[in-house]
N, CA and C atoms as a LAMMPS dump frame, in Angstrom:
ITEM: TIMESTEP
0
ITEM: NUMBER OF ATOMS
612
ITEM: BOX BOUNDS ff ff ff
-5.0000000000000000e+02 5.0000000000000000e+02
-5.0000000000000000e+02 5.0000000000000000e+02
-5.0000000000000000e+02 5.0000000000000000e+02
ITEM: ATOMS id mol type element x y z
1 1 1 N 406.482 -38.724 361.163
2 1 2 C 405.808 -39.925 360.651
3 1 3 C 406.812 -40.863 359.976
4 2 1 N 407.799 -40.522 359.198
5 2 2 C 408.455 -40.985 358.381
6 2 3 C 409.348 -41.72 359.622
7 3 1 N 410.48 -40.67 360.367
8 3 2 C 410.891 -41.473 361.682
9 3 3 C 410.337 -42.744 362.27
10 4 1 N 408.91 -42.776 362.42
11 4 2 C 407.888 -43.261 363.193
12 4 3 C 408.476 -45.139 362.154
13 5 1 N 407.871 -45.113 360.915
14 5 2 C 407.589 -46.063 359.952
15 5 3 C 409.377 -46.494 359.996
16 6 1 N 410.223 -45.716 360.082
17 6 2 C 411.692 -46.372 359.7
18 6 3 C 411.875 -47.063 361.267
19 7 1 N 411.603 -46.599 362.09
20 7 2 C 411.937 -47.081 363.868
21 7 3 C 410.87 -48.595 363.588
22 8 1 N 409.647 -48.735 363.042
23 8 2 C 408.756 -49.837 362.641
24 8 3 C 409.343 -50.618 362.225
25 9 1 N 410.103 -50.361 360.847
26 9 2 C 410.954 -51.542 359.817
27 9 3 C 411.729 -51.942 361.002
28 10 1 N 412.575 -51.091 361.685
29 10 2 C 413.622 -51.429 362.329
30 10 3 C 413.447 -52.811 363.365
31 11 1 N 412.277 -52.334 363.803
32 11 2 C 411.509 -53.127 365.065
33 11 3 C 411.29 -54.923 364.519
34 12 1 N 410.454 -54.254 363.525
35 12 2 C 410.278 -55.851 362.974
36 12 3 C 411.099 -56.76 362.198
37 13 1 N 412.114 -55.544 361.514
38 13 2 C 413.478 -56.692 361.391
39 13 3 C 414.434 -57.169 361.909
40 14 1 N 414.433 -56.652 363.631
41 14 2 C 415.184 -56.767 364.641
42 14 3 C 414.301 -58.354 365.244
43 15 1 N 412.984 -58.17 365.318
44 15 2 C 412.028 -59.174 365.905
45 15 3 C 412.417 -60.453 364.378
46 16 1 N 411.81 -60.092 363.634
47 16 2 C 412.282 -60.988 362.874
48 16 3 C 413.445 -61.848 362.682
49 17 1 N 414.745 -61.149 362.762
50 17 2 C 416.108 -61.726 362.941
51 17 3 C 416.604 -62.445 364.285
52 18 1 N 415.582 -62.136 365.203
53 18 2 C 415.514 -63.015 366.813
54 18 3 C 415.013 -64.477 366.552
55 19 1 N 413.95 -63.979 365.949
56 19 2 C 413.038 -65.43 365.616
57 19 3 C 413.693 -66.58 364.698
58 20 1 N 414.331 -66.159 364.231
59 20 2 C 415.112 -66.974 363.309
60 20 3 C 415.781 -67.462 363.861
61 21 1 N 417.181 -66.572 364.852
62 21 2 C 418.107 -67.197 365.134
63 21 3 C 417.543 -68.573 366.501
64 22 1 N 416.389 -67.891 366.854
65 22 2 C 415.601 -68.999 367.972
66 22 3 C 414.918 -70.055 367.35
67 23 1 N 414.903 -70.125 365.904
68 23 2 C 414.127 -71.172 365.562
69 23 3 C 415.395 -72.494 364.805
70 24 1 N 416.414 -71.252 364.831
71 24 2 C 417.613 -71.957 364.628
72 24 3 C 418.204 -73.378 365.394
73 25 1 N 418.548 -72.305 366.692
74 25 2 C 419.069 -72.899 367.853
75 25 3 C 418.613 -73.979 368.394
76 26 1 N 416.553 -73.825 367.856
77 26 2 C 415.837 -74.654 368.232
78 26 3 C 416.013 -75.865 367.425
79 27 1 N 415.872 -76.054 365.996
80 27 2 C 416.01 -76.876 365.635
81 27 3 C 417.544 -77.818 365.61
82 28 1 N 418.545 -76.936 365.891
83 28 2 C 419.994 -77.763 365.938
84 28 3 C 420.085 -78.41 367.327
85 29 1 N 419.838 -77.955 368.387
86 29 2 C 418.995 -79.006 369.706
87 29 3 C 418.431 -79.942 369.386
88 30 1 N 417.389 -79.499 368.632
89 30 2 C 416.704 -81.129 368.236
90 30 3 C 417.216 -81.748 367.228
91 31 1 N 418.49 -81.558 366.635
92 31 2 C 418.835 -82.432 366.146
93 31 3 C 420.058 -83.244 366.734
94 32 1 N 420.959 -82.367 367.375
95 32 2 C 421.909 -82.845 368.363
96 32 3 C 421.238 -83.944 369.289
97 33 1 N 420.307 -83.864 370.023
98 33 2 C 419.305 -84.555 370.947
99 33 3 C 418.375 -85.422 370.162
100 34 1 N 418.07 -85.813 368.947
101 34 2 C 417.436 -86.621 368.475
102 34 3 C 418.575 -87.954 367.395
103 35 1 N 419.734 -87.02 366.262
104 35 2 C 419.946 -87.662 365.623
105 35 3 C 421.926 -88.077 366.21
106 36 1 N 422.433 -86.319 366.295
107 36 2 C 423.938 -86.603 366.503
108 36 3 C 424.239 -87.509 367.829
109 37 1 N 423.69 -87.643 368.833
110 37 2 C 423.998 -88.217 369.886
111 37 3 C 423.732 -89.58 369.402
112 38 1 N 423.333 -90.304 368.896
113 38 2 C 423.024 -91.511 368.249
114 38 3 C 424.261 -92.104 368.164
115 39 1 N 425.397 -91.036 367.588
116 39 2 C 426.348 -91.846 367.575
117 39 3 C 427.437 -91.26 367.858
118 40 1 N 427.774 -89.691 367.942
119 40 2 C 428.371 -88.95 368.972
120 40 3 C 428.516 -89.068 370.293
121 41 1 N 427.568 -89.919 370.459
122 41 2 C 426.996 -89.836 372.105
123 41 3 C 426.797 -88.491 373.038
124 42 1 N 426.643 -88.529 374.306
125 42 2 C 425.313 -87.372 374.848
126 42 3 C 426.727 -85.917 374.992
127 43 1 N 426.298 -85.003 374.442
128 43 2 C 426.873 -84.084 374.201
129 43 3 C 428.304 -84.256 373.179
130 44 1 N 428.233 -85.057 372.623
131 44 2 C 429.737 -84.968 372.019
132 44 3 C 430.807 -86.131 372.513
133 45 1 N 430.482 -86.499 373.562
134 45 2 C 431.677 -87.477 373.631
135 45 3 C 431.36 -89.069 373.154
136 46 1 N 432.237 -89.605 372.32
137 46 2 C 431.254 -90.856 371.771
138 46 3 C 431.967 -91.826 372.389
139 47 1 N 431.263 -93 372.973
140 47 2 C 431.583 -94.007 373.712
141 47 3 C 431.675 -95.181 372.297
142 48 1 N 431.837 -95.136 370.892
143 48 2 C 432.401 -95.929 370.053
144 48 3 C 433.466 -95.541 369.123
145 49 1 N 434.419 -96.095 369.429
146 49 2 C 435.868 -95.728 368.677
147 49 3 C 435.451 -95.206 367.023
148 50 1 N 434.407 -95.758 366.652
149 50 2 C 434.28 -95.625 364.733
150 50 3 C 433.746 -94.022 364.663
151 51 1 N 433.194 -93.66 365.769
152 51 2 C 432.338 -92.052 365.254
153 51 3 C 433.481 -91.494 366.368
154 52 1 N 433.55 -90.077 365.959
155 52 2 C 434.94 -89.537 366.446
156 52 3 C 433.904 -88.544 368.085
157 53 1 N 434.764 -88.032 368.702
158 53 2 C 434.065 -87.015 369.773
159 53 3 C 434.052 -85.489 369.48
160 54 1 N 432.81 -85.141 369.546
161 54 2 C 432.759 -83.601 368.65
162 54 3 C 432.645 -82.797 370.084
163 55 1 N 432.677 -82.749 370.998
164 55 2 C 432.779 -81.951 372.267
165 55 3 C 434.169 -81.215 372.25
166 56 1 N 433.808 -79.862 372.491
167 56 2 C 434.843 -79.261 372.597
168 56 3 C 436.104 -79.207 371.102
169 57 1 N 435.439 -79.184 370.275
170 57 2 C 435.754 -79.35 368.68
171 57 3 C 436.067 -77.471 369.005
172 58 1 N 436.656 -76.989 368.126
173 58 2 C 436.436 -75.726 367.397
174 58 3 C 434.95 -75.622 366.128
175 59 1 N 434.654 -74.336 366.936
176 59 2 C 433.755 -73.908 366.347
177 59 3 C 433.658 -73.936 364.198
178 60 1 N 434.771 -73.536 364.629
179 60 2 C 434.63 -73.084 362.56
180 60 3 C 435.166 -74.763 362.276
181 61 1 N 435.645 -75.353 363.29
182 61 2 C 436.071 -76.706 362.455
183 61 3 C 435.013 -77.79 362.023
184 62 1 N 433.819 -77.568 362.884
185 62 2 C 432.495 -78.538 363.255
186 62 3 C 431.8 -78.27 361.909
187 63 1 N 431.659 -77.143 361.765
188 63 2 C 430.733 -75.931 360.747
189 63 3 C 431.319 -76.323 359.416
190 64 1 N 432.518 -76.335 358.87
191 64 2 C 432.932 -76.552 358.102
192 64 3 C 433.323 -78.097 357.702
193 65 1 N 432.905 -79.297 358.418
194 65 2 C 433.107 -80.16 358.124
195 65 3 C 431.362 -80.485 357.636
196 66 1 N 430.634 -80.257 358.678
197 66 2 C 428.913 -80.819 358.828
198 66 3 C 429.006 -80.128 357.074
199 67 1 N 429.092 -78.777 356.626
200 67 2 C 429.146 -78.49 355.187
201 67 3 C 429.437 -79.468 354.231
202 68 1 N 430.523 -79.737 354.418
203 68 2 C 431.238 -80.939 353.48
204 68 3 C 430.66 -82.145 353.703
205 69 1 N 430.305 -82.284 354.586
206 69 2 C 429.211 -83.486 354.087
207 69 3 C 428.018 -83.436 353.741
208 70 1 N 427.656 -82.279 353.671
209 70 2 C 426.152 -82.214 353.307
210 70 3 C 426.581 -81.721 351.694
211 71 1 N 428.169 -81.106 351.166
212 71 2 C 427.995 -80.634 349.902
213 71 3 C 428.197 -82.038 349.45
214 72 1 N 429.097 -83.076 350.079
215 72 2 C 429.577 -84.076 349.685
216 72 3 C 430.908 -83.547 349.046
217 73 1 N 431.202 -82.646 349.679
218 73 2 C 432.76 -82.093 348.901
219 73 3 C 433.552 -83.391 350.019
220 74 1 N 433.498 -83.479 351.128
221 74 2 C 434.393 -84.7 351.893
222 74 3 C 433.579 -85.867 351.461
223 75 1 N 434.959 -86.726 351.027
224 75 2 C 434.025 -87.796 349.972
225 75 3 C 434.959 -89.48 350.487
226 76 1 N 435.435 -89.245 351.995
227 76 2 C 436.126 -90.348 352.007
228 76 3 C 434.898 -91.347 352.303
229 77 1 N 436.061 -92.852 352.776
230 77 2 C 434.47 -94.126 352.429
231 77 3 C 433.811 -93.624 353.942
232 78 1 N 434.488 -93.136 355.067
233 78 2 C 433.594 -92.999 356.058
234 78 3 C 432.638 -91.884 356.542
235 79 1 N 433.088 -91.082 355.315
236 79 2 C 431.896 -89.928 355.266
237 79 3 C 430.806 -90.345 354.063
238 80 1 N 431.206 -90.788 353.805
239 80 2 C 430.406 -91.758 352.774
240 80 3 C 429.201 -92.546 353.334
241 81 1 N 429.718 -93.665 354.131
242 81 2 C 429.261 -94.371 354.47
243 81 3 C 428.137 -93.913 356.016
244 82 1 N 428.438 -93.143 356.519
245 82 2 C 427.792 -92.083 357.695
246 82 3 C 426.974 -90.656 357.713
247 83 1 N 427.953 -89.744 357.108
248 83 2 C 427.643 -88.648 357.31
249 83 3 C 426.672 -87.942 355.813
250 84 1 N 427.111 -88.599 354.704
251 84 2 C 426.151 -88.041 354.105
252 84 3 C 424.493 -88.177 353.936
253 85 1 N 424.301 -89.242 354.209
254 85 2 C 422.852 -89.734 354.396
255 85 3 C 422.43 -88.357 355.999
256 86 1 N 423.142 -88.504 356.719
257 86 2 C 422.803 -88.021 357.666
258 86 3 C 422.714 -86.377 357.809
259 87 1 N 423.782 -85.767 356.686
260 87 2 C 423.996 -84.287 356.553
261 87 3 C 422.88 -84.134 355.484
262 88 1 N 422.183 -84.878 354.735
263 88 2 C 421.253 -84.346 353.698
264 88 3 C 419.825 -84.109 354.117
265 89 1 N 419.874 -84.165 355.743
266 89 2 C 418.409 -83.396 356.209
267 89 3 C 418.069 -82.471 355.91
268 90 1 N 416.986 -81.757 355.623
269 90 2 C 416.636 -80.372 355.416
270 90 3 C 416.762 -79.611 356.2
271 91 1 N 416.44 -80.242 357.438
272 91 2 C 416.923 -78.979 358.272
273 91 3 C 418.045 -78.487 358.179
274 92 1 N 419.213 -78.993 357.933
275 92 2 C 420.414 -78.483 357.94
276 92 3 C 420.95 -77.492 357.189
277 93 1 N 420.327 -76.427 357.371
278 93 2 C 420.323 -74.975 356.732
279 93 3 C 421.854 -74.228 357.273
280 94 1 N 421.911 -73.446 356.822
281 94 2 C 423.544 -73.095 357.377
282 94 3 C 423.352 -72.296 358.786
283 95 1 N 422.082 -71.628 358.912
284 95 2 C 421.753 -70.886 360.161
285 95 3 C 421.914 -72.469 361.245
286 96 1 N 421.31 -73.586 360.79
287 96 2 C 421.478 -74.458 361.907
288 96 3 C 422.47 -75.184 361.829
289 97 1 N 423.57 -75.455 361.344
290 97 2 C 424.784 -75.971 361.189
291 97 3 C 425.314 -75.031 362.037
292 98 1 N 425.464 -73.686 361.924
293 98 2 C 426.308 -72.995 363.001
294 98 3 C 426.08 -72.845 364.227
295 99 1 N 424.465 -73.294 364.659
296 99 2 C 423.876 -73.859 365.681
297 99 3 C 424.345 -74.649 366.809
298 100 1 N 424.735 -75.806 365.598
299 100 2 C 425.413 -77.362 366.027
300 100 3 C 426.673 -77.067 365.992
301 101 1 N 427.166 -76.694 365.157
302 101 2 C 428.555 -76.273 365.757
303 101 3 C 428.96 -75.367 367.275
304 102 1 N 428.228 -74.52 367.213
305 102 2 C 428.346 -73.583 368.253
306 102 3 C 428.167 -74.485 369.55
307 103 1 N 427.03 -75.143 369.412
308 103 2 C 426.459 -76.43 371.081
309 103 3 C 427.904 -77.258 371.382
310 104 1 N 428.518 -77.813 370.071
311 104 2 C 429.49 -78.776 370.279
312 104 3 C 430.507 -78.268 370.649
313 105 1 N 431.221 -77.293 370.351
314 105 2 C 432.39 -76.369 370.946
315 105 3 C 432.317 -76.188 372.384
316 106 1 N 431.308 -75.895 373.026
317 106 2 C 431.271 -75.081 374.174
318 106 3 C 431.195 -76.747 375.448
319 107 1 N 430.921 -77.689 375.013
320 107 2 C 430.78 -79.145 375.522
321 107 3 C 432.069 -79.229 376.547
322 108 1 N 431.777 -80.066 377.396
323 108 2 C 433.32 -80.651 378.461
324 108 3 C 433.599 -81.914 377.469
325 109 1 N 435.05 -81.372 377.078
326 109 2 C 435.892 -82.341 376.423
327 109 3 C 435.999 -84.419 377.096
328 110 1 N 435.949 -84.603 376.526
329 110 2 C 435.785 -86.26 376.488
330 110 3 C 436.469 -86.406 377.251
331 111 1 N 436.563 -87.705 378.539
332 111 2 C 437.969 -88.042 379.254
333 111 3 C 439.076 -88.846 378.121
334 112 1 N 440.18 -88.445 378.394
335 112 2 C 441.695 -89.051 377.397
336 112 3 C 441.502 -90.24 378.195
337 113 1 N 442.621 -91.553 377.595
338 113 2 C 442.54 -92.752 377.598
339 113 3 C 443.887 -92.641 377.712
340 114 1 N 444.371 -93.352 378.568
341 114 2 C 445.496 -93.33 379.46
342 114 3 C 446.385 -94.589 378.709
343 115 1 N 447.387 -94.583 378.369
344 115 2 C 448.676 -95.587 378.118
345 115 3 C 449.644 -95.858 378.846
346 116 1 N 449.924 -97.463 378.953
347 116 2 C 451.368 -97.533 380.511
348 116 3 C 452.378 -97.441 379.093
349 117 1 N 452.493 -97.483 378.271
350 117 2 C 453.425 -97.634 377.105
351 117 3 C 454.355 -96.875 376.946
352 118 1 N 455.119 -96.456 377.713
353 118 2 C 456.158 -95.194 378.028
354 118 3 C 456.383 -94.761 376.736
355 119 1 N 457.478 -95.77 375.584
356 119 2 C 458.188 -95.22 374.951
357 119 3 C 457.267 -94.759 374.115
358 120 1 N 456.241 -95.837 373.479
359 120 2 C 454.807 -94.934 372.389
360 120 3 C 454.422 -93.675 373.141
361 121 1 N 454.335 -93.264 374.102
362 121 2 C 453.768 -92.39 374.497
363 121 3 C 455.124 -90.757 374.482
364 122 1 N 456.292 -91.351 374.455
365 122 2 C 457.307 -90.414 374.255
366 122 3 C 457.66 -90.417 372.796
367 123 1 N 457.495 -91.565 372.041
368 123 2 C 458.014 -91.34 370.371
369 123 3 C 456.2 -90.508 369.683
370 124 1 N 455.281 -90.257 370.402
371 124 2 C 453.963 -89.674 369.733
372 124 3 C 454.08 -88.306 370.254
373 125 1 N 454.722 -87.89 371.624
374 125 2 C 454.673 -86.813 371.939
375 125 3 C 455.787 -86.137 371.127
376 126 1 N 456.68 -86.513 370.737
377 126 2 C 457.786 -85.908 370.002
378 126 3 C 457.743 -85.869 368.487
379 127 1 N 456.571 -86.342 367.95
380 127 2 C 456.298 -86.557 366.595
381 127 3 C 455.573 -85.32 367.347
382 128 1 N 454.367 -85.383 367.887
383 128 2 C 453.344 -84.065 367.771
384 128 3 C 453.883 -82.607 367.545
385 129 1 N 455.246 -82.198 368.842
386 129 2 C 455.814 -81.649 369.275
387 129 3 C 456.805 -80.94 368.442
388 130 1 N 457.575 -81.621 367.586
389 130 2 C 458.571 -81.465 367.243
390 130 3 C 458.701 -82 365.385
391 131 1 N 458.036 -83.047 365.296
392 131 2 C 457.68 -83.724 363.829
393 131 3 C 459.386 -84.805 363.843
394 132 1 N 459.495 -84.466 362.688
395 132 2 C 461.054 -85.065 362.155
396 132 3 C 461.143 -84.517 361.27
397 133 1 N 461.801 -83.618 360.951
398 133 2 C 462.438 -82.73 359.935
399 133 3 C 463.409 -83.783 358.616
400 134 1 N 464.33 -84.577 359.426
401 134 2 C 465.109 -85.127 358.651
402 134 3 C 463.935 -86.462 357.435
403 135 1 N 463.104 -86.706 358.006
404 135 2 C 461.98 -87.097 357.161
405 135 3 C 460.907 -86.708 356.564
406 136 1 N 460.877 -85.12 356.662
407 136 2 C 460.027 -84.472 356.135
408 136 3 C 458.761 -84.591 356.675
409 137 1 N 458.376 -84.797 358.142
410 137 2 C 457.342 -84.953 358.922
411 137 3 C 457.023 -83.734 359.723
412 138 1 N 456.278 -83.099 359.648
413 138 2 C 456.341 -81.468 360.221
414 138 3 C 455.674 -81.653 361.161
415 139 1 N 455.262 -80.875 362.282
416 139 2 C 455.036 -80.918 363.728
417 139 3 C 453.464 -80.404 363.579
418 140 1 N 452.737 -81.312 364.376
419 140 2 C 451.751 -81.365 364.37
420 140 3 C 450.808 -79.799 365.252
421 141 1 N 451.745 -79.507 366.262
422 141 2 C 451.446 -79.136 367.277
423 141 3 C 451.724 -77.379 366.231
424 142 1 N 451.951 -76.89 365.427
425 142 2 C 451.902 -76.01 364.726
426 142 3 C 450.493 -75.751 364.1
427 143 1 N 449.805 -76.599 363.8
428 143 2 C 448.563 -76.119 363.337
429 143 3 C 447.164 -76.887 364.273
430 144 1 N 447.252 -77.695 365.236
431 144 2 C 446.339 -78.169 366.392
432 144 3 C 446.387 -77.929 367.61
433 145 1 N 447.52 -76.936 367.591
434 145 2 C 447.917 -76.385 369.119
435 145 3 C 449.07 -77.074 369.814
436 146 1 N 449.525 -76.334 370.727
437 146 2 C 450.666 -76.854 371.841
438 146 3 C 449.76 -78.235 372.236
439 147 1 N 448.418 -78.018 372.841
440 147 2 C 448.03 -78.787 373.699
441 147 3 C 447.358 -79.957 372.874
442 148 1 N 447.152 -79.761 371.363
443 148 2 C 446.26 -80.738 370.671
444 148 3 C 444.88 -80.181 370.859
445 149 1 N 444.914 -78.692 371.071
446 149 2 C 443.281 -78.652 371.631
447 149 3 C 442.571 -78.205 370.129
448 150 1 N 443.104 -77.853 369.16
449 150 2 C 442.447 -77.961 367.989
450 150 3 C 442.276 -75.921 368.015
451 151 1 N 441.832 -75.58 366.69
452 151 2 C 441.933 -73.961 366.694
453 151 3 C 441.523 -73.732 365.509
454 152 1 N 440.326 -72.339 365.017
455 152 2 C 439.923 -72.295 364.028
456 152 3 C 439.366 -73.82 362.626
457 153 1 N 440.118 -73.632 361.738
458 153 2 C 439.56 -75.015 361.156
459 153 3 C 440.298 -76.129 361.094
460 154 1 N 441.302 -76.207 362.305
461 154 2 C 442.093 -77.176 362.647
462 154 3 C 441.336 -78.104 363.875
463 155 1 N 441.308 -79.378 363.878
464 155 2 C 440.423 -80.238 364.713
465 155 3 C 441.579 -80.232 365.783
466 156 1 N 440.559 -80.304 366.975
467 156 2 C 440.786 -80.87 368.187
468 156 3 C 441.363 -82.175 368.575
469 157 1 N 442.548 -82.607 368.42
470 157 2 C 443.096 -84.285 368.494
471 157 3 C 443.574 -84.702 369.986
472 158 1 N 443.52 -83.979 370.94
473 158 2 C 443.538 -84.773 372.413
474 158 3 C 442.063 -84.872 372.708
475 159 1 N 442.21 -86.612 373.432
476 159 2 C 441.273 -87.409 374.034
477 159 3 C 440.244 -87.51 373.054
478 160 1 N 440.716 -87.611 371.543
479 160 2 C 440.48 -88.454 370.638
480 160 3 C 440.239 -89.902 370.859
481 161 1 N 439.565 -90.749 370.339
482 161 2 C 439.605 -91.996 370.104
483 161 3 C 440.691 -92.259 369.239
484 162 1 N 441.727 -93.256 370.339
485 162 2 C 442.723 -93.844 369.021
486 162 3 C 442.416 -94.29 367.944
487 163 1 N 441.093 -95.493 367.987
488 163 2 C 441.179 -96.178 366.31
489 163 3 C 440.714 -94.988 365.274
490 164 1 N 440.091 -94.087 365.768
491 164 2 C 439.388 -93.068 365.002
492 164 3 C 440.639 -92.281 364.7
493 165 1 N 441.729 -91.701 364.976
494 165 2 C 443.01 -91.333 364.353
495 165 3 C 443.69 -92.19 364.038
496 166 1 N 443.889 -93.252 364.053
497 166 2 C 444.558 -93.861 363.413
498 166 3 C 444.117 -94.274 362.205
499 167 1 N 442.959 -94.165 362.07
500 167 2 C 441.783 -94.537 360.23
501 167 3 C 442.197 -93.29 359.584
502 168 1 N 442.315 -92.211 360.417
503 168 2 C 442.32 -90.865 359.927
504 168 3 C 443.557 -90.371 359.208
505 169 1 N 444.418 -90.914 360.227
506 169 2 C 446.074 -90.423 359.801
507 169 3 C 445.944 -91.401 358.246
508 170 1 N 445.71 -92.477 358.452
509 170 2 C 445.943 -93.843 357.399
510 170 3 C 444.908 -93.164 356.126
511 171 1 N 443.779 -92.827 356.097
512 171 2 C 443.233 -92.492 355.11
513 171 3 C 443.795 -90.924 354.483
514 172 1 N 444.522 -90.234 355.77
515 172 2 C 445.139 -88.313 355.033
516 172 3 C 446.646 -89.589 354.142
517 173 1 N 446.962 -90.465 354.158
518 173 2 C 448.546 -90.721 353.773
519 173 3 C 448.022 -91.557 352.803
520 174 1 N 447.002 -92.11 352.384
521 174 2 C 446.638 -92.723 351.429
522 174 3 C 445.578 -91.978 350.109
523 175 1 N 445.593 -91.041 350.772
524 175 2 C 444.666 -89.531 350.094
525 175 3 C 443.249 -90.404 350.016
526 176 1 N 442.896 -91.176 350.453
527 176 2 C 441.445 -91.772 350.442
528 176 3 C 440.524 -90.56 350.952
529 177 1 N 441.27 -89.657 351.865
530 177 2 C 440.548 -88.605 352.19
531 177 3 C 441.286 -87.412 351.725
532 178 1 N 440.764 -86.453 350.747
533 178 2 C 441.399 -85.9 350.659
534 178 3 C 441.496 -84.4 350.699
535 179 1 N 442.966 -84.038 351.3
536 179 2 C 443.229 -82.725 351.383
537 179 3 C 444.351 -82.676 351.175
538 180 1 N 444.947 -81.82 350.352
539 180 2 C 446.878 -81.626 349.92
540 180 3 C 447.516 -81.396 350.887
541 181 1 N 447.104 -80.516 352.195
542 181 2 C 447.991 -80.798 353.305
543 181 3 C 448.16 -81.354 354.048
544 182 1 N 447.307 -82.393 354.432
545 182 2 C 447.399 -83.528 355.415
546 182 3 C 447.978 -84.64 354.649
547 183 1 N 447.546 -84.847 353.688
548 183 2 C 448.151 -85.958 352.866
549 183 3 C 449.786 -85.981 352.927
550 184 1 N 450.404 -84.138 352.313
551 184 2 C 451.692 -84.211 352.554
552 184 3 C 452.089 -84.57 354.083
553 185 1 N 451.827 -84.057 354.937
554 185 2 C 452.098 -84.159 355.4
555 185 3 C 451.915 -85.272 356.627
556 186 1 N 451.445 -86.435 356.345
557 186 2 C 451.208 -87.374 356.473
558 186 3 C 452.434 -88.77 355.173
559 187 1 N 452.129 -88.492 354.679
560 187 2 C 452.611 -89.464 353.549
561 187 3 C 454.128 -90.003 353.989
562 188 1 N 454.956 -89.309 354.811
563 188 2 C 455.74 -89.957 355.54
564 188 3 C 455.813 -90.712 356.612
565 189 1 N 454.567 -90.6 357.009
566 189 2 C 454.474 -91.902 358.549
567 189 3 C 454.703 -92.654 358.342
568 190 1 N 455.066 -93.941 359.047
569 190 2 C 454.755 -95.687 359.058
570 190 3 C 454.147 -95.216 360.125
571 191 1 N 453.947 -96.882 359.938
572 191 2 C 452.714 -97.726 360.83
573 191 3 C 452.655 -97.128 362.154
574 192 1 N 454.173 -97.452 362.38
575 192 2 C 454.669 -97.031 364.065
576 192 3 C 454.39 -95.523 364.556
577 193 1 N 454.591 -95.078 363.215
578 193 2 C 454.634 -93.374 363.954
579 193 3 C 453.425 -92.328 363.979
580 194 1 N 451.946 -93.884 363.499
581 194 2 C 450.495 -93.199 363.535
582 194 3 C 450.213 -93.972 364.311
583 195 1 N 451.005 -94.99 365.15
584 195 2 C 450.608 -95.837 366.264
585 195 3 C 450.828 -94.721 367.775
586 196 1 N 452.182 -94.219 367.594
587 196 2 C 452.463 -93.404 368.32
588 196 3 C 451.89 -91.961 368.605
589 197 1 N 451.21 -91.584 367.23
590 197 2 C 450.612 -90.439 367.658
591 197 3 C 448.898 -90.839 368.263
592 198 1 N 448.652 -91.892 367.39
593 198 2 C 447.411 -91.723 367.946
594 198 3 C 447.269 -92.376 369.477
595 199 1 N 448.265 -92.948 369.766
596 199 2 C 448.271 -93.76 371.447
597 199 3 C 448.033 -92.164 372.461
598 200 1 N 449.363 -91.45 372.209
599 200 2 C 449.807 -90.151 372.702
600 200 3 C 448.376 -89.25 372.578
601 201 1 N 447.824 -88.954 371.697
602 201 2 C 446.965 -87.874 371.462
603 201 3 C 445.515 -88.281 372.085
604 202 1 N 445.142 -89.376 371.545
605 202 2 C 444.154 -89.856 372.971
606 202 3 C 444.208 -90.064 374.685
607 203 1 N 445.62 -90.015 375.119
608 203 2 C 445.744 -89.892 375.513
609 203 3 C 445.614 -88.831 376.689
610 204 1 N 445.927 -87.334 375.686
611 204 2 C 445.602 -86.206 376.6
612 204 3 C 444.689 -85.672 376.704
């Protein structure tokens, strides 16, 4: 009998923990399909330079940003001005944040935007690649991948929207957004050499 009643609990907290994760999944669909595509556009790739493309993002990177804007711990003016109104739905429970993260990862990555600009396109690949040491610019491609494809809670930066990295690089070097390691490591660019990465990185 006792067997009988523990195999019971088991049953219904197995059924129970299904239902959840399905009511999860369900509601981060309907919100991907009702609110994020609005300005993500349809699966993740956004056809306006100002909202970035979340297709094919890393998983823990999506999850951990949608957080920060809903704690309001990311407090620059364009999460400001966007994402917090929009992260303070109720639905956005952490079971469905990992939801939406999970849908956006698994997406076909955005098409890259092609440059005839030879040399920008060789002075961004060699900043990514390699950084500049003698300026204290460290290589990008160490914590976003060889390919820019982004990894754990490092974002995905090929076939990025340029103006959208280039606000980005400009706001990590002005700490308007802030994090201590992007900032450092940012704070040595000019103009030219967030022109060059972001030409290059949308690119691929």
């Amino acid at each position: 009998m006792k067997f009988c009643l523990t195999l019971a609990v088991g049953v219904a907290f197995t059924l129970a923990s299904t239902a959840a994760w399905a009511d999860d999944a369900e509601v981060a669909k309907e919100l991907v399909d009702g609110l994020c595509s609005n300005c993500h556009g349809k699966d993740g790739r956004s056809v306006s330079p100002t909202f970035p493309n979340l297709a094919a993002q890393p998983e823990e990177y999506i999850e951990a940003q949608i957080k920060a804007f809903r704690d309001r711990t990311r407090s620059d003016p364009h999460a400001q001005a966007y994402m917090w109104g929009m992260a303070s739905n109720p639905k956005l429970t952490d079971g469905v944040i990992e939801e939406v993260a999970k849908y956006f990862s698994k997406q076909k990555p955005a098409n890259p935007t092609p440059s005839d600009n030879a040399a920008l396109l060789k002075k961004g690949e060699a900043l990514f690649a390699h950084g500049d040491h003698d300026r204290n610019i460290p290589e990008c491609a160490a914590c976003h991948g060889d390919k820019a494809e982004g990894k754990d809670t490092f974002p995905r930066l090929a076939s990025q929207h340029k103006e959208y990295l280039t606000k980005q690089l400009e706001a990590f070097k002005s700490n308007l957004r802030e994090n201590p390691i992007m900032h450092e490591n940012a704070s040595n660019l000019t103009d030219d050499d967030i022109d060059a990465l972001a030409t290059y990185l949308a690119s691929q």
